[in-house]
C-alpha angles and dihedrals in degrees: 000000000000124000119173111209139159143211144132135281119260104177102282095339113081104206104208127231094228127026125255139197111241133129116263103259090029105157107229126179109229132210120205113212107189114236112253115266106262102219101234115214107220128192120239093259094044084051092052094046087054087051094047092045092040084047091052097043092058093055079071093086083194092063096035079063092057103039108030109189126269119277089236096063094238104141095202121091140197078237089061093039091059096041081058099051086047096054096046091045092260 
């Protein structure tokens, strides 16, 4: 049986949005879907301080190993955008 539900991460516990009968220890298969990307609107210094830190991290081969840039050539990521949002309580 399929039941599409959703809900939000708590640690290692998903609190769902709507509440559903099943037994409690119920074994259930779960299925993870990504969130959309959210396009982010920088300003032009926030935009510069992504590339620079994007620039500086490449130089790392060892990062530059693990995180190849993107084919298209943007050197902004959703990684740097987060980082961003974090750092300015986002």
């Amino acid at each position: 049986m399929r039941i599409d539900l959703r809900g939000t991460i708590k640690g290692q516990t998903i609190e769902l949005d709507e509440p559903i009968d099943l037994p409690e220890g119920e074994r259930v298969e779960l299925v993870v879907l990504w969130p959309e990307l959210v396009p982010v609107k920088l300003t032009p210094e926030e935009l510069e301080a992504a590339k620079a830190d994007y620039e500086a991290r490449c130089e790392d081969p060892v990062y530059r190993a693990l995180h190849p840039r993107p084919p298209t050539g943007h050197v902004v990521t959703n990684e740097m955008v987060n980082r961003i949002r974090e750092t300015m309580g986002y």
